[in-house]
VEXDREN-277890 format. One record per residue: residue in three letters; x, y, z of N, C-alpha, C, O in turn. Coordinates in steps of 0.05 Angstrom, whole numbers, plus 5000, padded with zeros to 4 digits. Each point is the difference from the previous one (the first is absolute). Example, Ala and Ser with C-alpha at 12.3 -4.5 7.8 and 13.67 -1.06 7.14 Angstrom:
BEGIN
ALA526448865156498250245000501850245000502150005013;SER497250214973501650245001498550225014501050225004;
This chain:
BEGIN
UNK535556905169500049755016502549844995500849924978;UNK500750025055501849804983499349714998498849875017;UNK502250044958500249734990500749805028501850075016;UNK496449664990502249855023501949794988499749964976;UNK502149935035502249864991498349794973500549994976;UNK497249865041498449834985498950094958500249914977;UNK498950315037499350114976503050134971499550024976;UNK503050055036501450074988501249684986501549954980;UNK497849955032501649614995498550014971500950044978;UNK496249905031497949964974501050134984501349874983;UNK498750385013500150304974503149934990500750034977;UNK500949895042503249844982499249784981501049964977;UNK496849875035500749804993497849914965500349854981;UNK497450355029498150134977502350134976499449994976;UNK502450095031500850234980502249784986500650044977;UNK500349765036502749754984497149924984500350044976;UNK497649885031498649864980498050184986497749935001;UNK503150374982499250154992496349995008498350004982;UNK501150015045497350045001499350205016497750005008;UNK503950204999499450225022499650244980501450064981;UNK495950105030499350184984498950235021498849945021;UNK501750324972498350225019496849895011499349975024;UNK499850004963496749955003499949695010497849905000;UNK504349955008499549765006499550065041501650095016;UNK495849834986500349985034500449755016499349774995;UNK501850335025501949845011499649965024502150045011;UNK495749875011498950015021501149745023501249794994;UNK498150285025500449765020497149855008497750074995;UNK503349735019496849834996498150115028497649965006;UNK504450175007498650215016497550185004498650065020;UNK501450004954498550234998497949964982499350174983;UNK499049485019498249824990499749865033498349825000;UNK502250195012498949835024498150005000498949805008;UNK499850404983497150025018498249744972497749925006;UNK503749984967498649954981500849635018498349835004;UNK504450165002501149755007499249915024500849785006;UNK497550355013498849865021496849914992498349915017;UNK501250134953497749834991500749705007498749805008;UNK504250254987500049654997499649875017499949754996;UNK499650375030500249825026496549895008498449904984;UNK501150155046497249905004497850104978500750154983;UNK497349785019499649645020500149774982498349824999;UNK503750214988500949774969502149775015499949755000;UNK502050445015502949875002499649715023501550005019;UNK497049834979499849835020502749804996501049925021;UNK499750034962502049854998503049825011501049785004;UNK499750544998502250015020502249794989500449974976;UNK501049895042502149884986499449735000501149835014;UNK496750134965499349634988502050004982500050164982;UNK501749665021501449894979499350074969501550114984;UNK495949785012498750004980499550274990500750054976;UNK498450085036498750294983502550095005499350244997;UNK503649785010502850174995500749824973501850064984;UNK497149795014501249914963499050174971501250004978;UNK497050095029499950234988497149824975499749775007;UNK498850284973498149924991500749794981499049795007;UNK502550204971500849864990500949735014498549805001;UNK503950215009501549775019497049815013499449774994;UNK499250425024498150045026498149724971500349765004;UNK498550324976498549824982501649784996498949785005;UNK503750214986501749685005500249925021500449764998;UNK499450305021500249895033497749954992500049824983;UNK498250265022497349835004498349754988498349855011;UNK503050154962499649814985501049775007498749804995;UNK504050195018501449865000499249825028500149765003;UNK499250465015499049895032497649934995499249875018;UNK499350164965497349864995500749714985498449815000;UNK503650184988500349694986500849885026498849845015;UNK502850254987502149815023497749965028499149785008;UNK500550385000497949945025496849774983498949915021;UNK499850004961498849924987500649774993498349825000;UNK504550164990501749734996500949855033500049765006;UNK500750475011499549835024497649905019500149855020;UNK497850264968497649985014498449594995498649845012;UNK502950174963499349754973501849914982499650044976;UNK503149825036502350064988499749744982502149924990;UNK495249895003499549824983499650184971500649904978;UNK498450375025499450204980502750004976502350015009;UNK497149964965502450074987500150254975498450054982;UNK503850065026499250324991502850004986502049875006;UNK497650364966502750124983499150244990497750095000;UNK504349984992499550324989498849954978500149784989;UNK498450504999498749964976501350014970502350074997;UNK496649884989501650014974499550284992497850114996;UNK504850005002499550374991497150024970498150154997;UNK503049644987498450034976501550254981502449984997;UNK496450204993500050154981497750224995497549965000;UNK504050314995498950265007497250034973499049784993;UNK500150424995498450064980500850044980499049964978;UNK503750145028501950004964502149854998502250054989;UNK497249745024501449664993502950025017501349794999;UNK499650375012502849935016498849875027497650015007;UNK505249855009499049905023500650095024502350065006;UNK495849935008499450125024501949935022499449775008;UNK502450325004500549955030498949905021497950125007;UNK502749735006499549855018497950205019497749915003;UNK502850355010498250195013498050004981498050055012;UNK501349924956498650144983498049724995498649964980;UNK501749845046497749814982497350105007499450195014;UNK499049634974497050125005498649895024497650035003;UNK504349835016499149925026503349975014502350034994;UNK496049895031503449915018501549754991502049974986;UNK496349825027500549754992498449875017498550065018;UNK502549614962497149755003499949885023501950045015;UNK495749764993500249905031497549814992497650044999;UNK504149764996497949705001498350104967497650014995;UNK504150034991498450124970498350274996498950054979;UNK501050085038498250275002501950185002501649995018;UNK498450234962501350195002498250255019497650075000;UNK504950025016499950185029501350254990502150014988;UNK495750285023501750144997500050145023498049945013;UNK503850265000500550085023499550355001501550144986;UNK496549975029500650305006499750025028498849865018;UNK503050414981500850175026499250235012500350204986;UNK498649835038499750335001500150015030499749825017;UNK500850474986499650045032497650075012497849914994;UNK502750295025498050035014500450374990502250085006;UNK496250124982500950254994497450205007497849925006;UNK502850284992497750205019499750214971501350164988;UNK496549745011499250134968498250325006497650015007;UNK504050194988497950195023497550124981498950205010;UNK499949704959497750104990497749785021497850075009;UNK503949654994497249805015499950135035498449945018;UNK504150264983500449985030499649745015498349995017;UNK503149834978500349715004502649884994501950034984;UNK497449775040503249784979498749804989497849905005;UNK504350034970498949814977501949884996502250085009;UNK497549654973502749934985499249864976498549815001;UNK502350274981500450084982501849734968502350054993;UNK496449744996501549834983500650054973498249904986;UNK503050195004500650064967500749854981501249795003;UNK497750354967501449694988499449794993501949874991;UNK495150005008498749775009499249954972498750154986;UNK502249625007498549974967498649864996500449794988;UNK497450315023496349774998500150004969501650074983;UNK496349835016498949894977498250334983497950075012;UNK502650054970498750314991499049894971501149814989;UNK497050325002498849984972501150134980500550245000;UNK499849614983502050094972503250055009501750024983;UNK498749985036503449975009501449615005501449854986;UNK497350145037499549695016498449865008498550035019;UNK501549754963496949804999500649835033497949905010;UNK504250075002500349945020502150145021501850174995;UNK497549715031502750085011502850015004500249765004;UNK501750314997502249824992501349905031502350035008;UNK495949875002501149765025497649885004498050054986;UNK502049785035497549835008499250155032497950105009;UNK505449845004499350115029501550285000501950054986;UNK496750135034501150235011500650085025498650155013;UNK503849754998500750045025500950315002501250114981;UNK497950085051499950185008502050015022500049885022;UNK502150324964501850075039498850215015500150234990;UNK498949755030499850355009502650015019500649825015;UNK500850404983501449935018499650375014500050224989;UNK499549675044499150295015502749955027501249785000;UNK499350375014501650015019501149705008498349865012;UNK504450014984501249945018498949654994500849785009;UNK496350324964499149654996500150024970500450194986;UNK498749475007498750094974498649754998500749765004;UNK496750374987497549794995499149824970498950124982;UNK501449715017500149804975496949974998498749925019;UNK500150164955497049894989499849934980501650054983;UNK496049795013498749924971498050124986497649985007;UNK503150184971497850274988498049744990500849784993;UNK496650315007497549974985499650044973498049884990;UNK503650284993500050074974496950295005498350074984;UNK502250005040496750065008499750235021498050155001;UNK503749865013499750165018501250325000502149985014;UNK497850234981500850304999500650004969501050214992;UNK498849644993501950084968498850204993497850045011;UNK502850094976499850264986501950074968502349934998;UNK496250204983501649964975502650305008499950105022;UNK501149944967502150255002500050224966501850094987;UNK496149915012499850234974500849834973499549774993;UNK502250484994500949864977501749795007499849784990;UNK501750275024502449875015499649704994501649844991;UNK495650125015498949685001501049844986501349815010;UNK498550214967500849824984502849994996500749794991;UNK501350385014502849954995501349895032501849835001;UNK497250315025501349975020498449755021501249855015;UNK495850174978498249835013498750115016500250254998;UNK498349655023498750005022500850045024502249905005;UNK496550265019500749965028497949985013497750064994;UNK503149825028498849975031500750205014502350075004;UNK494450075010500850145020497449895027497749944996;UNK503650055027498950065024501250265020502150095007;UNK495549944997499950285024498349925019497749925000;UNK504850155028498150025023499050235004500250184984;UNK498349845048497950265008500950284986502350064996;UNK495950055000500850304996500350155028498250005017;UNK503750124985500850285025500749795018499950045024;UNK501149674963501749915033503049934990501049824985;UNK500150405031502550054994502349705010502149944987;UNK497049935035500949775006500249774976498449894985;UNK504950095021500249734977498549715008498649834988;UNK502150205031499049685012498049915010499849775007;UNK497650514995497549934991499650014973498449834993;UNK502750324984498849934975501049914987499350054977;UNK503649715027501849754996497049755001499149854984;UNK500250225045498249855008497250014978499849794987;UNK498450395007499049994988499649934971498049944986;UNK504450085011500349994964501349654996500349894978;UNK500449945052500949714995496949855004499649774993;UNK498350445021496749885000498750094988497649965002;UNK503450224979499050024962500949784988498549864985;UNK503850095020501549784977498349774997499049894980;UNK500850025058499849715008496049944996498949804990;UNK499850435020496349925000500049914980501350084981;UNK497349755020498049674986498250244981499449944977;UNK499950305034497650094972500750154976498950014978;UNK504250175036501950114981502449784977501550104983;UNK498349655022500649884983500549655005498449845010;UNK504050114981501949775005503250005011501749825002;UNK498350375001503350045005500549825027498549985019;UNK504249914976501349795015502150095018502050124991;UNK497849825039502050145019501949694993499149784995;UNK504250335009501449764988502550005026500649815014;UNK500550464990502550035022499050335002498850164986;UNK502549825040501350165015502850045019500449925023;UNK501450234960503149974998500350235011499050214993;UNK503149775032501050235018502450054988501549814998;UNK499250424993503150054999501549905008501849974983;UNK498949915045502049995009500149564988501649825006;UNK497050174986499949684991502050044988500850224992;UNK500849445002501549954992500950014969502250004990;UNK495750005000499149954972499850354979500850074978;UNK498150045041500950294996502050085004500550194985;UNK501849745036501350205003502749854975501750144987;UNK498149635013502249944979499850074968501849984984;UNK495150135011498650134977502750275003502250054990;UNK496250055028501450315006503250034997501350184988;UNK499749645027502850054998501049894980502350084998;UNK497249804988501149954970498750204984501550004980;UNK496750175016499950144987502250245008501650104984;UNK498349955039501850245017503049934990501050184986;UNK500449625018502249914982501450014972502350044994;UNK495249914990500550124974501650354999499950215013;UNK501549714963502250204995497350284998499750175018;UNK499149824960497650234989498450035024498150144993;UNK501649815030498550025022502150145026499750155019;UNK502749694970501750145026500850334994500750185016;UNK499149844960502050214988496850325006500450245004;UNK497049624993497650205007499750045031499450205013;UNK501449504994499850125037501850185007499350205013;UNK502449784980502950075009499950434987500250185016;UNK499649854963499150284992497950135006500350244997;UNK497249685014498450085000498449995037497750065007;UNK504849855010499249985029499950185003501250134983;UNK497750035035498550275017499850214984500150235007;UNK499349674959499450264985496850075007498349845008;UNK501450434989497550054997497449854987500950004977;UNK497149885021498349904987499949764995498049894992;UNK504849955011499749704995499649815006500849794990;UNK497250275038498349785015497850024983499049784997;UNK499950394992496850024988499749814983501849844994;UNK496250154999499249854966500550144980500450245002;UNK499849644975500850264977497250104993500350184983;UNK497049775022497850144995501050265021500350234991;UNK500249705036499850225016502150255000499750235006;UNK502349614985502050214991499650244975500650234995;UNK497949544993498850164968498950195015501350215001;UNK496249785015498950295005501550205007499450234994;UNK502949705020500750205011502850204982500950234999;UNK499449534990501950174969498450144984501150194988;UNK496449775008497750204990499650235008499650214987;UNK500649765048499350335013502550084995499850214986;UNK503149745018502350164996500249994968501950154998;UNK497749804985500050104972499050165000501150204991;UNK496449815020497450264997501650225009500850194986;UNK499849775041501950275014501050134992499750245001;UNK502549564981502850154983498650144982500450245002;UNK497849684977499050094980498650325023500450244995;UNK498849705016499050365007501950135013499750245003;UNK502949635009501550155012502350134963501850184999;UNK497249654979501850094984498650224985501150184988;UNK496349785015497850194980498250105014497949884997;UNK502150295019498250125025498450194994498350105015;UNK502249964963497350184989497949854978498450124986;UNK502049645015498349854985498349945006500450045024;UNK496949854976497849865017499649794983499949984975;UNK499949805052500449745006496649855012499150045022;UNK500049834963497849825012500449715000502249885001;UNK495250024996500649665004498949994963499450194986;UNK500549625009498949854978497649885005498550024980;UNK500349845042497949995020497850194979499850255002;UNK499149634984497550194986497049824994499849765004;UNK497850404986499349834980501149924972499449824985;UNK502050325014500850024971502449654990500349874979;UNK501350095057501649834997498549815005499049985023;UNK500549784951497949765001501249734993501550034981;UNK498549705028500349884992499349854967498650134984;UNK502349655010499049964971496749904993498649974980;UNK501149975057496949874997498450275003497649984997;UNK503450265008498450245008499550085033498850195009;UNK502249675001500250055036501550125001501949984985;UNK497850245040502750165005501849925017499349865019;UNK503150214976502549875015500550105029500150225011;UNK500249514996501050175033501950124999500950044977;UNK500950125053502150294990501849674998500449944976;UNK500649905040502749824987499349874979501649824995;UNK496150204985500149834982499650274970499449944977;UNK501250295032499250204980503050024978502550005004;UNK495950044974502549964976502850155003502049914990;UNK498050275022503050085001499850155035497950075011;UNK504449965002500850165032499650184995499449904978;UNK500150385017499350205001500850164986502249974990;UNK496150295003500450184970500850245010498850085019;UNK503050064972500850245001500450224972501449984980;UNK497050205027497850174985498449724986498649825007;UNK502950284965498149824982502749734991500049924977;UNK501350015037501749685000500249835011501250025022;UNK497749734970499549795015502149945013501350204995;UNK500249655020502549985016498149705007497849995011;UNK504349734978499749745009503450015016502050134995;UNK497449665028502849975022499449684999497849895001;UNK505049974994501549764995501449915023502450044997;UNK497349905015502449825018501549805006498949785000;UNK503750255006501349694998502149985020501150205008;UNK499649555001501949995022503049844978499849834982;UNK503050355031501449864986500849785015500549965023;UNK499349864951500349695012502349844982500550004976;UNK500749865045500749754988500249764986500149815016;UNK500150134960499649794980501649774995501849964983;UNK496949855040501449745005500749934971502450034995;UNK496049894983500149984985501850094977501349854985;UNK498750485015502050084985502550095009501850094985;UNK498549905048502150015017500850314996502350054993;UNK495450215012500550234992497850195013497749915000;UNK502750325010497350165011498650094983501050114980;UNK496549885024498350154977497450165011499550035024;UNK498950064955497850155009498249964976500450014976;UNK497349925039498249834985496250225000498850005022;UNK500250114962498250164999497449804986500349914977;UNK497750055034497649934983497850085003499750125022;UNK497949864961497550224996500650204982498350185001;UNK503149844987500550304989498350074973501249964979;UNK496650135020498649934980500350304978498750205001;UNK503549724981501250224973497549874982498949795007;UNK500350364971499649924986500749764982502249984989;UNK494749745009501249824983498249874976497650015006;UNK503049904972497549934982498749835005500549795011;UNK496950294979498449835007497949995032497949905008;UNK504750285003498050055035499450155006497750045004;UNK505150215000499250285002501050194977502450024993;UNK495950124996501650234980501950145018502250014988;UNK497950075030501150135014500550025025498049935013;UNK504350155002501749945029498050145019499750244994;UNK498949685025499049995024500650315009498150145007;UNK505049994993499950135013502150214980500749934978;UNK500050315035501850214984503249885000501549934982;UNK498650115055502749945010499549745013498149915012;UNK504449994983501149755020501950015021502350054994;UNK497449925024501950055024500849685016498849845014;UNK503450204976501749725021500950055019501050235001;UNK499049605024501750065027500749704996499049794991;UNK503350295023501949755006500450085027500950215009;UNK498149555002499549985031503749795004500449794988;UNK502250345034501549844996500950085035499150185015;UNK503149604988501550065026500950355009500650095022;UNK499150034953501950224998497950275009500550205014;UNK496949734975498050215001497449924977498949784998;UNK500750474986497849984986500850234976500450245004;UNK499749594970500850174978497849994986498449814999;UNK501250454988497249974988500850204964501050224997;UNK498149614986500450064974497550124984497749965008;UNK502550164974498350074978500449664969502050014986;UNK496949865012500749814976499850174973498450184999;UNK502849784983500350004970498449834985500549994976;UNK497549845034498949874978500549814994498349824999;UNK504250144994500949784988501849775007500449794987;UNK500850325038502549815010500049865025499550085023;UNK501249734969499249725011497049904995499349845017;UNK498850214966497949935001499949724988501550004980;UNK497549775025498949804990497449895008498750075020;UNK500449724958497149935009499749825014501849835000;UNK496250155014499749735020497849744997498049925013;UNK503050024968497749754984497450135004499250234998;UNK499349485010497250125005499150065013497850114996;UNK503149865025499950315023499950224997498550165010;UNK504149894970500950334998496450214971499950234992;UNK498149535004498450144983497350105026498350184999;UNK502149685017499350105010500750265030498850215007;UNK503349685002500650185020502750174995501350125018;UNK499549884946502550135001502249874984500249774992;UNK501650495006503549894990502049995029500050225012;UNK500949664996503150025012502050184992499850094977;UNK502249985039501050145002502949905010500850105021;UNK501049724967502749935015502650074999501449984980;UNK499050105040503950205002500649765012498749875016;UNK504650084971502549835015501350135003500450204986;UNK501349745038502150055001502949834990499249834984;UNK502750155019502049844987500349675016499849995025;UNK500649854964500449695012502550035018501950155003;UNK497149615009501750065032501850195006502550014999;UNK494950215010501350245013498049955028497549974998;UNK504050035024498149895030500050215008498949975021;UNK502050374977500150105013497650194990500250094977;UNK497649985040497250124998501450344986499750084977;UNK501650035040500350234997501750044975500050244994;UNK501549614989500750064975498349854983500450044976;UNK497349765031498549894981497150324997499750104978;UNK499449965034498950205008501450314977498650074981;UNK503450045023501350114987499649994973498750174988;UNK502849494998499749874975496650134994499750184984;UNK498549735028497350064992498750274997498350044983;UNK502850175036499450244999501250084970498650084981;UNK503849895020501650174977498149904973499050154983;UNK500849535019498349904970497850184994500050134979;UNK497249905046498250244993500650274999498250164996;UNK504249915006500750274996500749964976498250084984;UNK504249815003500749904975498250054981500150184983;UNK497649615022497849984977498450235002498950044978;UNK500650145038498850335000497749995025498550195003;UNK501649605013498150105021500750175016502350074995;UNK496950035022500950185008499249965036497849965010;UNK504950075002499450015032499550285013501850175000;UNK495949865013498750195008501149965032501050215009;UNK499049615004501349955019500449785019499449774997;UNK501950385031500849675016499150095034499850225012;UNK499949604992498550065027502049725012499849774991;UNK501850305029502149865020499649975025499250165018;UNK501649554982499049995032502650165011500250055024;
């Protein structure tokens, strides 16, 4: 077979950064379509809202921010400041993102969550979904750490401002609870694939007098004024321009990174049988795979992606991103549960497999164990260590920050199995 121009570029450019090897495969994103048109119906309602092209992160500062500002104009006698970061569990201080609420309003500390509208296909329903929530738990938190809980939903083209009940959908999140907190979920009808009947239903879950107290407060159209100057000052920023700008008409980067995750899961899986084809491959999906209370795990919530013969195989994913902050691209991994004292004797799974989801394609590694690993306070005892690659300080250009990062996990002994190009 011959090589196309595309593919001879890569294998030059693999071989300057000593990472090209016989056994490394080297595919086009072609020949996964059939895994990449998961991503589309009947999820993709979105389309081009300002808001959901900011991507999840940004998309949670927008919202926060359009919920103050629309709130402050609703009652502009109201007087509101940011919160005092305070100080973490092992006495350093927290960042301003890292306080234990948003900020105050007439003496009451407010905290703010976000979610969309998402098509969860175990409820066969749309739901949405609040994370994060730090009620009041026994032997962790004798209280809450806010008074009020303002709710964005934000679904096509609006976004709807509420007042939680402390009461309505909460649910604990496993071990998770105590380090990450609480969520809210509502779901509309089951088997109605329409958003805007079960938009509709799930705002007359929120709002009935018997399901709680929750407070209708605004309803904010995109195209308001107040949003869109949210949006374009985020869009302006240098670390925002430099992700639009690399990552326009790549494959996958309208999705959510939940939705993308799945689908870097089925093409890991692939490679792995297109690299070991005489192996047999199942799910993890057992009785045997149980949670810590003794329930069995659903297949997205089962301890590792799938085993081949007798090796667990866990898949990692990360988008490379830009770090306003450290003015440098990086790739950021979390969940990764290695062995730690005191929690687990031992690592969840055999192998670790990273993909780095980037403008360029999809590189996917074997980890070593040990590099880049750090812990993630008290979060990380429950859901994990991190995992962080830099690349070098102000270097703007993706495709040599990218590079920088490959060669580091090659360096330290991981090993690239391969790349899948758009």
């Amino acid at each position: 077979m011959i090589a196309s121009s595309k593919e001879r570029g890569w294998k030059a450019c693999l071989r300057q950064c000593h990472l090209f090897s016989r056994s490394l495969l080297l595919l086009p994103v072609s020949q996964f379509q059939h895994i990449l048109q998961k991503g589309s119906a009947p999820t993709d309602i979105y389309g081009c809202d300002p808001l959901a092209q900011l991507g999840q992160y940004w998309r949670g500062v927008a919202l926060q921010t359009i919920v103050r500002n629309v709130l402050h104009s609703k009652d502009p006698a109201l007087v509101t400041r940011d919160a005092t970061p305070g100080v973490c569990s092992n006495g350093s201080r927290r960042s301003q993102h890292q306080a234990a609420f948003d900020w105050m309003c007439d003496g009451r500390r407010v905290e703010c969550k976000s979610s969309q509208l998402n098509w969860v296909a175990s409820y066969r329903a749309w739901c949405v979904q609040f994370h994060g929530i730090k009620f009041s738990l026994s032997g962790v938190r004798d209280a809450a750490h806010f008074d009020d809980l303002i709710l964005a939903l934000h679904s096509p083209w609006k976004v709807h401002i509420l007042k939680h009940d402390h009461c309505l959908g909460v649910s604990t999140y496993g071990v998770r609870t105590a380090a990450v907190g609480h969520k809210i979920t509502v779901v509309g009808k089951r088997n109605q694939p329409c958003w805007q009947a079960a938009l509709a239903t799930i705002l007359a879950k929120i709002h009935h007098p018997v399901n709680g107290r929750c407070e209708f407060l605004a309803e904010v159209p995109i195209s308001d004024a107040q949003v869109v100057s949210v949006v374009d000052r985020i869009n302006a920023s240098k670390g925002r321009a430099y992700m639009k700008q690399v990552y326009r008409d790549v494959p996958l980067s309208k999705l959510s990174a939940g939705r993308r995750a799945l689908i870097l899961e089925e093409i890991g899986l692939a490679l792995d049988r297109l690299a070991n084809s005489s192996s047999i491959f199942r799910s993890p999906a057992s009785d045997d795979d149980l949670r810590v209370d003794g329930t069995r795990r659903g297949h997205h919530c089962a301890s590792v992606d799938w085993i081949r013969d007798q090796t667990r195989v866990e898949l990692k994913h990360t988008q490379l991103s830009w770090s306003e902050a450290g003015q440098r691209w990086h790739c950021h991994f979390t969940g990764v549960k290695y062995a730690q004292a005191g929690i687990r004797q031992e690592a969840r799974f055999d192998e670790l497999w990273l993909a780095i989801y980037s403008p360029f394609g999809i590189h996917m590694f074997v980890h070593n164990g040990t590099f880049g690993v750090a812990t993630a306070g008290m979060r990380g005892q429950a859901t994990g260590f991190d995992i962080n690659i830099y690349s070098k300080r102000n270097e703007p250009n993706a495709r040599v920050a990218l590079d920088i990062i490959c060669s580091k996990l090659a360096g330290a002994g991981c090993q690239l199995l391969a790349i899948v190009h758009w």
